[in-house]
VEXDREN-2710 file (C-alpha; in Angstrom, 1 decimal):
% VEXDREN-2710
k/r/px/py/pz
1/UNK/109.0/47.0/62.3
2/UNK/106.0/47.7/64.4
3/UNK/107.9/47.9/67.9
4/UNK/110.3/50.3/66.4
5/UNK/107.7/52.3/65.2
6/UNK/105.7/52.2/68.1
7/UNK/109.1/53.8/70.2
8/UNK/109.4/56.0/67.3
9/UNK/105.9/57.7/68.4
10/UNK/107.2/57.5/72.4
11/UNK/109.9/59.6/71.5
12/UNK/108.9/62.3/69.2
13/UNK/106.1/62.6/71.9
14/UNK/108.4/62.9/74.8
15/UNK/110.6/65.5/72.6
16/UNK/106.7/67.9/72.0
17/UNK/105.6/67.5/75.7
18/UNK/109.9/68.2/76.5
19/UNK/109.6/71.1/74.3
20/UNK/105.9/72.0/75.7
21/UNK/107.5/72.3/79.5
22/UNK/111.0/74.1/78.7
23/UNK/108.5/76.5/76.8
24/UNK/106.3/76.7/79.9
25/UNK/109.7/77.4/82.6
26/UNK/110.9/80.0/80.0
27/UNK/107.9/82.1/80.0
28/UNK/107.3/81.8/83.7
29/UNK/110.8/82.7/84.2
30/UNK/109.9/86.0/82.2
31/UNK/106.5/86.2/83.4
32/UNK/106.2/85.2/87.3
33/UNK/108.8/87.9/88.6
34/UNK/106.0/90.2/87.0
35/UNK/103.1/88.3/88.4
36/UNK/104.6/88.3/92.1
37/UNK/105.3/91.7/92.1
38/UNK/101.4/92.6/90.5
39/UNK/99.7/90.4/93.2
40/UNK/101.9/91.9/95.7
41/UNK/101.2/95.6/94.7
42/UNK/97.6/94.4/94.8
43/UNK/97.6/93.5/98.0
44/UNK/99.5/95.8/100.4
45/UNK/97.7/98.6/99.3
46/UNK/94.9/100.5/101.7
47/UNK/92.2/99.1/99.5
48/UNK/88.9/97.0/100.8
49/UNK/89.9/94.7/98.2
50/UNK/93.3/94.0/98.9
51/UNK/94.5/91.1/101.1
52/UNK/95.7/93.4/103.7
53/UNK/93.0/95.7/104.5
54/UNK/91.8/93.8/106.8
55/UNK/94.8/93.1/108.7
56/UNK/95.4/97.4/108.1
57/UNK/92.1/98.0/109.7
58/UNK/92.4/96.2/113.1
59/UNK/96.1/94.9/113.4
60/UNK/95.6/91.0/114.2
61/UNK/99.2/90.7/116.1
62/UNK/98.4/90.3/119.7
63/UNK/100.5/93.8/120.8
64/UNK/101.4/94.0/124.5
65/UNK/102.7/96.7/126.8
66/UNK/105.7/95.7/129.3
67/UNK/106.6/98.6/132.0
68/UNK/109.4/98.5/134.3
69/UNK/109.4/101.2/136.9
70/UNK/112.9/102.2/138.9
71/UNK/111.8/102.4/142.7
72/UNK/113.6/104.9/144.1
73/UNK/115.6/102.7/147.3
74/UNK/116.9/106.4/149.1
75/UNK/114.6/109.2/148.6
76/UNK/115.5/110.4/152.1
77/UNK/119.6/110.5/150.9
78/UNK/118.5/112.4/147.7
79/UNK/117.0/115.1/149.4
80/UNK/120.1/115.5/151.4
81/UNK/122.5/115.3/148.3
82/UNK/123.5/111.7/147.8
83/UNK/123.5/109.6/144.4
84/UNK/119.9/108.3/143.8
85/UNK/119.5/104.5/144.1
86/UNK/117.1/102.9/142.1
87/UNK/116.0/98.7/141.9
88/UNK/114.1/98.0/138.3
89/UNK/110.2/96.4/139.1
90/UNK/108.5/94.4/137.0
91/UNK/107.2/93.6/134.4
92/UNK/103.6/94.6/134.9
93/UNK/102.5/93.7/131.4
94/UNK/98.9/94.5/129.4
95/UNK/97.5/93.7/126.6
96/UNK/97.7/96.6/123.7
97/UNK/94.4/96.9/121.8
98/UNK/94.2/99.1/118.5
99/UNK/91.6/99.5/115.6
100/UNK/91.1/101.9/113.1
101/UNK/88.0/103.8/112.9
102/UNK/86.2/107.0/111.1
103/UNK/87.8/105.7/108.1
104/UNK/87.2/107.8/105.0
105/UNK/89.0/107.8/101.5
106/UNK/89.7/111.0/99.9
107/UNK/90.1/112.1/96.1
108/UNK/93.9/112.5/96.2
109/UNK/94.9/109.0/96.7
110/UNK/94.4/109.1/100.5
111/UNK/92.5/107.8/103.4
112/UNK/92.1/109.5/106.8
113/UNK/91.5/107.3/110.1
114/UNK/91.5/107.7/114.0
115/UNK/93.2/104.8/115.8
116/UNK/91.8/103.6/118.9
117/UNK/93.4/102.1/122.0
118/UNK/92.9/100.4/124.9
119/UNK/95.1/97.7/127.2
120/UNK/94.2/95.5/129.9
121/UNK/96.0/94.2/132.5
122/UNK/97.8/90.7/132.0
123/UNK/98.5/89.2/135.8
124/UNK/99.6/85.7/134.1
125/UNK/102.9/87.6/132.2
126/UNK/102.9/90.4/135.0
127/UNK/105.5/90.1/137.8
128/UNK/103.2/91.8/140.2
129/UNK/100.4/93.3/140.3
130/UNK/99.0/96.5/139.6
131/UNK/98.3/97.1/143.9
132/UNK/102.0/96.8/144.3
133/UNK/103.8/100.4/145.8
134/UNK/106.3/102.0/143.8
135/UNK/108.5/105.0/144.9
136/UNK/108.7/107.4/142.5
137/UNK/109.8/111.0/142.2
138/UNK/107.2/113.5/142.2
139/UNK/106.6/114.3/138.6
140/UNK/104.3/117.8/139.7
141/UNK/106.1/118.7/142.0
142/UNK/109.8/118.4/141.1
143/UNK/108.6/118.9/137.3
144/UNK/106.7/122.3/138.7
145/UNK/110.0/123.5/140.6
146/UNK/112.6/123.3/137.6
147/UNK/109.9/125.1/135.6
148/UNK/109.9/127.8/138.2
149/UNK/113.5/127.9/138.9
150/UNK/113.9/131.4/137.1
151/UNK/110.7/132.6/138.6
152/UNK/110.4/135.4/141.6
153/UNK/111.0/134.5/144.7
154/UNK/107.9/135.5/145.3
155/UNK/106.7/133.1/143.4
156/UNK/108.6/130.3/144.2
157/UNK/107.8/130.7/148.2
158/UNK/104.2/130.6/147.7
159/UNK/104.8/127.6/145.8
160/UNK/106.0/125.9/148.6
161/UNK/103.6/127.2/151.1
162/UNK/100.9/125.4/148.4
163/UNK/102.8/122.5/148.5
164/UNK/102.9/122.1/151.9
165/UNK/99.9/123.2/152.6
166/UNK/99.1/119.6/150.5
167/UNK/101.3/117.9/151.9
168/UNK/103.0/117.4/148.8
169/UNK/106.8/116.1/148.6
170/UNK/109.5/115.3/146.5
171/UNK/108.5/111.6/146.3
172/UNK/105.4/109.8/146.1
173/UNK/104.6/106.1/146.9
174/UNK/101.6/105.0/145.2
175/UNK/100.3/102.2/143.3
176/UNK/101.2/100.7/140.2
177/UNK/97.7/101.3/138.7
178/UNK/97.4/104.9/139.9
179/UNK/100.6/106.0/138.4
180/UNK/99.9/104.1/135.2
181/UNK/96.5/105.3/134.8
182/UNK/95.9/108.6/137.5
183/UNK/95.0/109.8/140.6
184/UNK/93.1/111.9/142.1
185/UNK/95.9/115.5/143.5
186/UNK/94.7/118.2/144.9
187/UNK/97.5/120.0/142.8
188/UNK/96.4/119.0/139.7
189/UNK/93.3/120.6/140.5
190/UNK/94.9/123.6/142.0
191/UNK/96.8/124.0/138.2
192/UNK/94.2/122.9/136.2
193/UNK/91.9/126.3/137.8
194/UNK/94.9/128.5/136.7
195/UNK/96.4/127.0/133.6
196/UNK/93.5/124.5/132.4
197/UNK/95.2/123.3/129.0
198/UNK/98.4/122.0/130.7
199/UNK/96.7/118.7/131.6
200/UNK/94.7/116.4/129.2
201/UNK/92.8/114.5/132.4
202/UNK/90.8/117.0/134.7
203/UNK/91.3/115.9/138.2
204/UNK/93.9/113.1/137.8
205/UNK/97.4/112.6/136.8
206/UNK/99.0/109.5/135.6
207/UNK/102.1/108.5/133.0
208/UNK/100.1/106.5/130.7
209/UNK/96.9/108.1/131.4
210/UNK/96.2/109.7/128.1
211/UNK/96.6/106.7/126.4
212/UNK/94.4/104.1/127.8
213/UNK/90.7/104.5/125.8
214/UNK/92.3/107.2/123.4
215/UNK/92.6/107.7/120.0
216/UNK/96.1/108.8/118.5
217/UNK/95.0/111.7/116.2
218/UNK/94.0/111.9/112.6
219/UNK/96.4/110.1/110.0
220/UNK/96.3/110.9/107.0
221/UNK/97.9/108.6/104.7
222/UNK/98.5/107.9/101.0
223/UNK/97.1/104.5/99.5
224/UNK/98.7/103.3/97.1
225/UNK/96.0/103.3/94.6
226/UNK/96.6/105.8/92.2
227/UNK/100.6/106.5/93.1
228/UNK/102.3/103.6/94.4
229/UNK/105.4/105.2/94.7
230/UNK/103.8/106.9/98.2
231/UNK/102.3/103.6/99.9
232/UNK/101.7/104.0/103.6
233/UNK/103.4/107.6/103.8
234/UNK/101.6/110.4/106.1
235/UNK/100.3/113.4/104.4
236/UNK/99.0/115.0/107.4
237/UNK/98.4/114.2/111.0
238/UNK/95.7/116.3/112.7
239/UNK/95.4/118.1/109.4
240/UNK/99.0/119.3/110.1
241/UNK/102.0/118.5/107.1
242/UNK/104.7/119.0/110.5
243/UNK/104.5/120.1/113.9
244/UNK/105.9/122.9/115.9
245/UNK/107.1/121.3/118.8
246/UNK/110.8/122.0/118.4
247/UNK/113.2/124.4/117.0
248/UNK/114.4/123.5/112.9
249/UNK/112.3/122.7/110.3
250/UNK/114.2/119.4/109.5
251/UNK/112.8/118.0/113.1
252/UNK/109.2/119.4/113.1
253/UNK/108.3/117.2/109.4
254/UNK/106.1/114.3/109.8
255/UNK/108.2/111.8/107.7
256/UNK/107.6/108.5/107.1
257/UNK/104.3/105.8/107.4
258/UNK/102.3/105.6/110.5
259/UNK/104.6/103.1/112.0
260/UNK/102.5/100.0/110.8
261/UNK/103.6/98.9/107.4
262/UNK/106.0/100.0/104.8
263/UNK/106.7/100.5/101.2
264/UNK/107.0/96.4/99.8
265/UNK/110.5/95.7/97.9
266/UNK/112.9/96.6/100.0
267/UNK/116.8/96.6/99.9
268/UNK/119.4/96.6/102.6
269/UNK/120.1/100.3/101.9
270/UNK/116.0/100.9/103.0
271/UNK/115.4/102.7/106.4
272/UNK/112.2/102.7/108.2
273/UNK/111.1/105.9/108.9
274/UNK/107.9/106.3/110.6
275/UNK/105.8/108.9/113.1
276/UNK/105.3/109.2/116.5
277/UNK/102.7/111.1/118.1
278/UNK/103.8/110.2/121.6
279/UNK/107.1/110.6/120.8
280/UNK/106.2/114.1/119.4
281/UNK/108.6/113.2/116.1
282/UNK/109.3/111.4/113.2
283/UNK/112.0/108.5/114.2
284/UNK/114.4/106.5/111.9
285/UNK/115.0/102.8/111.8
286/UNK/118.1/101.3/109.9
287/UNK/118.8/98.1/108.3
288/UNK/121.1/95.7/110.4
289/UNK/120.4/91.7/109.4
290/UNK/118.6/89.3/107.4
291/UNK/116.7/87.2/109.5
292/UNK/114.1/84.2/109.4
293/UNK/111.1/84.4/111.6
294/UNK/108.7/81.5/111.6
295/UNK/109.9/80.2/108.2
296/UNK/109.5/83.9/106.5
297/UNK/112.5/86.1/105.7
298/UNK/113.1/89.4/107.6
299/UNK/115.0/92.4/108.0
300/UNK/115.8/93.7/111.1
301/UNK/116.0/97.2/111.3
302/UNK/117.6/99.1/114.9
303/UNK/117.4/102.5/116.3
304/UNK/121.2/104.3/114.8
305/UNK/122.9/105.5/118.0
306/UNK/122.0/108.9/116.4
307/UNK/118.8/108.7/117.6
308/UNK/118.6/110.2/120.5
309/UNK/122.0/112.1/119.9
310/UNK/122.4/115.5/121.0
311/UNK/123.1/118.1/118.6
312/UNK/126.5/118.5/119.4
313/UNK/127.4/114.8/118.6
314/UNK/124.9/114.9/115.5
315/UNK/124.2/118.3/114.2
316/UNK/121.0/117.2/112.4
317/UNK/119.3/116.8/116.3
318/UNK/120.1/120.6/117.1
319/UNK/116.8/121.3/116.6
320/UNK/115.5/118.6/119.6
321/UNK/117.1/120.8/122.4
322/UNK/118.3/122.6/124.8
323/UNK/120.6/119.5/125.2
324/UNK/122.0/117.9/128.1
325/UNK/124.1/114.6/127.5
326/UNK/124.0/113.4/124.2
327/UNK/121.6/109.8/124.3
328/UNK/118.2/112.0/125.8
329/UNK/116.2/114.0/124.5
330/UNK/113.9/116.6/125.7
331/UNK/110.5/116.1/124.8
332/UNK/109.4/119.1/127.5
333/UNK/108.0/121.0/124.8
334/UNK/105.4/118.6/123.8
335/UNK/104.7/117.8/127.8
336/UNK/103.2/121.3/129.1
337/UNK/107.0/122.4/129.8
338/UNK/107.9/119.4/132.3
339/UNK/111.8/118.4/132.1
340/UNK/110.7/115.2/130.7
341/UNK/113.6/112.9/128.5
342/UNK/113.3/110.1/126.2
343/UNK/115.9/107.5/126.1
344/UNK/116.8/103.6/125.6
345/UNK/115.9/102.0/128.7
346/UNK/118.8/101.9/131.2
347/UNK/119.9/105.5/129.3
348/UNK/121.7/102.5/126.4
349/UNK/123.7/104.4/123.6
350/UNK/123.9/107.5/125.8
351/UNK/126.7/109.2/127.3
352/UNK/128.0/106.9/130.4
353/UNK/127.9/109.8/132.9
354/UNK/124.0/109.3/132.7
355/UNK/123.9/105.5/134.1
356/UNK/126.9/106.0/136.3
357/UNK/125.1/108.8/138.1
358/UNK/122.6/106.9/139.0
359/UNK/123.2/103.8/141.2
360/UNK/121.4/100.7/140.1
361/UNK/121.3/101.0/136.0
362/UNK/122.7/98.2/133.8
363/UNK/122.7/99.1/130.0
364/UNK/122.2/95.7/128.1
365/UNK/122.2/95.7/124.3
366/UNK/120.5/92.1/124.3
367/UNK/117.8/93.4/126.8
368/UNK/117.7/97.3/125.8
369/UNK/117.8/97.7/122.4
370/UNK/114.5/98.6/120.3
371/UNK/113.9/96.9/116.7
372/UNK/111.6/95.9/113.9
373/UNK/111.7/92.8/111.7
374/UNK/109.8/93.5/108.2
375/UNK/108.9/91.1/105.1
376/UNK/111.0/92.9/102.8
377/UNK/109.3/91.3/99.6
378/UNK/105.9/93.0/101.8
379/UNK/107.3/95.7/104.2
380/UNK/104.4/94.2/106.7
381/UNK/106.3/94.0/110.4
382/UNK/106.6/90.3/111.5
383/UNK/108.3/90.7/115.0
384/UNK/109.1/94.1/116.7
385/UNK/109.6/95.0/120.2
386/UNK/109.9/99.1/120.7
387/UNK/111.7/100.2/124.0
388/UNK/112.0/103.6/125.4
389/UNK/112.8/104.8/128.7
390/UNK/110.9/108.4/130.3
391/UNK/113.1/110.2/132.8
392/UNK/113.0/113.1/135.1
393/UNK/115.4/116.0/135.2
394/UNK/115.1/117.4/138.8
395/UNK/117.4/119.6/140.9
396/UNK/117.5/121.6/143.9
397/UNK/115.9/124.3/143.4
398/UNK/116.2/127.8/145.9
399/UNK/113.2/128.9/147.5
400/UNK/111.2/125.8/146.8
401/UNK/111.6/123.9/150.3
402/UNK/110.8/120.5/148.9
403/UNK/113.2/120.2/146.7
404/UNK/115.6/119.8/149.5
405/UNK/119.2/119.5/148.3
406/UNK/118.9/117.1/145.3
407/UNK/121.6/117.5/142.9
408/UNK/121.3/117.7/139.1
409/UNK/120.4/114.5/137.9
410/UNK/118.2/112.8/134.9
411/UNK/116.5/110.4/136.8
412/UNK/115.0/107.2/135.5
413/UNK/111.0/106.9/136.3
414/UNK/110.2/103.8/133.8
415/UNK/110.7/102.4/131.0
416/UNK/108.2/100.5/128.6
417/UNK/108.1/98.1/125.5
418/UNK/105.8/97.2/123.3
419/UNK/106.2/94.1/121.3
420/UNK/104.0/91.9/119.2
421/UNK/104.2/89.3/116.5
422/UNK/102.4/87.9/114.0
423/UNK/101.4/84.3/114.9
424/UNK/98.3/81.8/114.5
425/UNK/96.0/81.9/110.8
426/UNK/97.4/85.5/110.0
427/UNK/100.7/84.1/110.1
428/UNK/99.7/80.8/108.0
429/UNK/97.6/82.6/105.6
430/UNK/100.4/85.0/105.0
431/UNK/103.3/82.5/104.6
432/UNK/100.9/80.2/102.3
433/UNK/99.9/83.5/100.2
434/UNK/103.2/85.8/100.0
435/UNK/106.0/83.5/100.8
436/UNK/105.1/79.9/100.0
437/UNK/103.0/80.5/96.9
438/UNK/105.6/82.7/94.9
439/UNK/108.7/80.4/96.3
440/UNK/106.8/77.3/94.8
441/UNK/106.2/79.3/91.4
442/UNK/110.2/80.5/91.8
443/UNK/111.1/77.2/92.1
444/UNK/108.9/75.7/89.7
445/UNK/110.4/77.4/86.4
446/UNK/113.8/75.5/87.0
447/UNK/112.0/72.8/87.6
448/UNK/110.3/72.6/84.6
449/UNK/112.9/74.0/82.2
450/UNK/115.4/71.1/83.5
451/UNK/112.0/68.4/83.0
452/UNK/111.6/69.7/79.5
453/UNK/115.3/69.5/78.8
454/UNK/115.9/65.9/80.0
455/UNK/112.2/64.8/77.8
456/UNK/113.8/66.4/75.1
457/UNK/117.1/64.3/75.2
458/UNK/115.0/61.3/74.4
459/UNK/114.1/61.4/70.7
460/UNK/117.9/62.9/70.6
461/UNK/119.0/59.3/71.9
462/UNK/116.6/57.7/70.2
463/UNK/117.4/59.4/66.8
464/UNK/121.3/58.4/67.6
465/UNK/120.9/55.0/68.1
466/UNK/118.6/54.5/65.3
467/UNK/121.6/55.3/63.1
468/UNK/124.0/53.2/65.0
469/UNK/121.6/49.9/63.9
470/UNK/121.2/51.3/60.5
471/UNK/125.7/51.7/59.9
472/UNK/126.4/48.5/62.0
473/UNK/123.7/46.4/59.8
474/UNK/125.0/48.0/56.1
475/UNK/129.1/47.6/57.7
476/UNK/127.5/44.0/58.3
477/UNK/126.4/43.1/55.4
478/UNK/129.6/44.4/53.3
479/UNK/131.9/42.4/55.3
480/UNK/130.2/39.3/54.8
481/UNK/130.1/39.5/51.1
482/UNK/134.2/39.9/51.0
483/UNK/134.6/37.1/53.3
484/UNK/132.4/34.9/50.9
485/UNK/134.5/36.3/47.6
486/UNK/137.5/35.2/49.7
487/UNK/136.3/31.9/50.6
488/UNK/135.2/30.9/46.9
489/UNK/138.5/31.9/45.4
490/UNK/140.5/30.0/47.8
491/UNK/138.4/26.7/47.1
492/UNK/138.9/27.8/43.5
493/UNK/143.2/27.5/43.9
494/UNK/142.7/24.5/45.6
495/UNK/141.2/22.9/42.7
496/UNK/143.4/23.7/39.6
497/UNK/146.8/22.0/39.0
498/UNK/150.3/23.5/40.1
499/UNK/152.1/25.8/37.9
500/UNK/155.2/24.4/35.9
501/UNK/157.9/25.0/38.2
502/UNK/156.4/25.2/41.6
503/UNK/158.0/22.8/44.4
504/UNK/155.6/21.5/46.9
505/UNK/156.9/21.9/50.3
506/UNK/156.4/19.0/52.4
507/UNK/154.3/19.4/55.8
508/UNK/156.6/19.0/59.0
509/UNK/155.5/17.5/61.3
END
């Protein structure tokens, strides 16, 4: 009696802590979706307290700039009409340095900052170095001449006495770092006395120079805090709600975030919209695969090939132009009037008369294409690598001497990616926090609702054979009782004598 009481306690104590843990998966199955998504909402908000603020304020991802340049192989033939021929240099890579600064809240649900950046050369992931000689085309001066083309004559002749007078031409052959970052022209000083807002650097002219040691205007983003529903989206930038760079209302709005992080909880259907001050316009990402990067799952988000789509092929761009072939877009309203385009490097996703008027250009969607990988559960960017190309519309040009006879052509001058991935303690401290964490919890509930279920079988079992013993000892007990009744009453025939009448059969043997 004791041992069966003894496995009587096991069991009906198995069966409470059973109940106790299916109990505990149920409400964490009701609860934890809730939890994840407060902690998350917690945390991706601008807010000092949140987890990433920090990683908001100055962007821990190691972010570095890759330029290609096209060397121009015949500038001689150009001038006399030929195709241009170009060979791709490069990569002359830097490190990309950003960090947010003059940051101030504001009473509707917003903070304001200035980001800074700087880059530094990287030799060891350069192929080159920044001494090498590049032919280019002359930006200022072929720029300056399709800018003058419907000018006096007049006008146009004293151009070119200027420019000769210089010794300006067509093409240039300089270095790598004074393209990238200036040099000193005697042009640029002779436009900068007559027209002295058309260049941000006094003195010097360069590609990239007004990005190095700038600061990329005043955002002004929303929080979170107050309404999360507008997380990470601008409200202004340089106190203005959309620019006036081009020619519809639809393409001069500042949509989207800052191009850092993104609204958490997204969906396939998501896009990523975000702005771009050096772009001049708000851009749109769109969803193409589920990914895995580092153990954390992604969405990878692509340029449409609408992007850069002329307004002919996509009506919505209309307001971008004047046009040429659909896949560029002029940006020479946001670059003092030079017939500047933006593209895909190798003019990608554009009309094919662009690449196959230039000699030399290979479109490759592996090596071409721009995208972004986000945490959806997050919308923090985990991998991204953003590739444009810049180009140079230039043309012969009558009465400017040194434009020779070039024929109209958009020609390639570089093209530039910048790319960067979380890696090292961000990337462990955010796997551990936002993915590992709320998987183990996910994971968990099951594991404790099918725990509790199988502890709870046991006073079940326990309960069923206890009733087996109980039927099989009364079914015992009955049957032996009749055997015994049998036996006696047998041994009770044996005894008394034969009935009159009854013939005893003898035994064969």
């Amino acid at each position: 009696m004791g041992g069966r009481s003894r496995a009587h306690w096991v069991a009906t104590g198995l069966g409470v802590l059973g109940l106790l843990l299916a109990a505990l998966g149920a409400v964490m199955m009701v609860m934890v979706p809730s939890l994840i998504k407060q902690q998350v909402l917690k945390n991706v908000r601008i807010d000092p307290n949140s987890l990433s603020f920090s990683m908001w304020k100055e962007i821990p991802v190691p972010f570095y700039l890759s330029v290609y340049f096209f060397h121009v192989s015949n500038p001689d033939e150009i001038l006399k009409g030929e195709k241009p021929q170009v060979e791709e240099r490069g990569p002359y890579v830097y490190r990309e340095f950003r960090h947010k600064t003059n940051i101030t809240f504001n009473p509707n649900d917003t903070v304001s900052f200035v980001e800074f950046r700087s880059f530094q050369f990287q030799p060891d992931k350069s192929k080159g170095s920044e001494n090498d000689y590049i032919v280019l085309p002359n930006v200022l001066v072929l720029g300056a001449a399709v800018m003058m083309e419907n000018q006096p004559m007049s006008l146009k002749l004293f151009l070119t006495l200027a420019l000769t007078t210089m010794g300006q031409r067509a093409f240039m052959n300089r270095t790598v770092g004074e393209i990238m970052w200036g040099y000193e022209d005697p042009f640029v000083n002779l436009i900068s006395k007559y027209y002295p807002d058309m260049f941000p650097i006094k003195g010097k002219f360069g590609l990239f120079a007004g990005m190095n040691n700038s600061y990329s205007g005043v955002f002004t983003v929303f929080t979170g805090v107050q309404n999360f529903s507008r997380i990470h989206l601008v409200d202004k930038w340089n106190g203005l709600t959309k620019v006036n760079y081009w020619r519809s209302d639809q393409c001069n709005m500042i949509n989207g975030t800052s191009g850092q992080m993104w609204a958490p909880f997204m969906t396939p259907k998501y896009s990523l919209e975000f702005y771009s001050p050096d772009a001049c316009r708000s851009m749109k990402l769109v969803y193409h695969e589920s990914r895995v990067f580092e153990g954390i799952p992604t969405y990878r988000f692509v340029a449409p090939k609408t992007l850069f789509a002329n307004g002919s092929v996509y009506p919505p761009n209309e307001g971008f132009c004047p046009c040429l072939e659909s896949g560029i877009q002029n940006v020479s309203s946001c670059r003092s009037g030079a017939p500047l385009f933006l593209s895909h490097p190798h003019f990608y996703n554009a009309d094919p008369t662009l690449s196959e008027a230039v000699l030399g250009l290979r479109p490759d969607p592996k090596e071409h294409s721009l995208f972004l990988d986000v945490h959806p559960v997050t919308g923090i960017p985990m991998n991204c690598s953003v590739k444009l190309q810049l180009s140079l519309y230039m043309k012969s040009v009558k009465g400017i001497g040194q434009t020779g006879k070039i024929q109209p052509v958009v020609l390639p001058l570089l093209w530039f990616g910048q790319s960067g991935a979380m890696q090292g303690e961000p990337l462990r401290t955010f796997y551990t926090q936002l993915v590992l964490m709320p998987t183990v919890l996910h994971y968990a509930q099951y594991v404790l609702l099918a725990l509790g279920g199988l502890l709870l079988l046991v006073p079940v079992i326990f309960l069923i054979r206890s009733q087996e013993k109980c039927y099989l000892f009364w079914s015992g007990s009955k049957k032996g009782s009749q055997d015994k009744e049998a036996i006696q009453a047998y041994s009770e025939s044996l005894m008394s004598p034969a009935a009159k009448g009854t013939v005893l059969q003898e035994a064969k043997l």
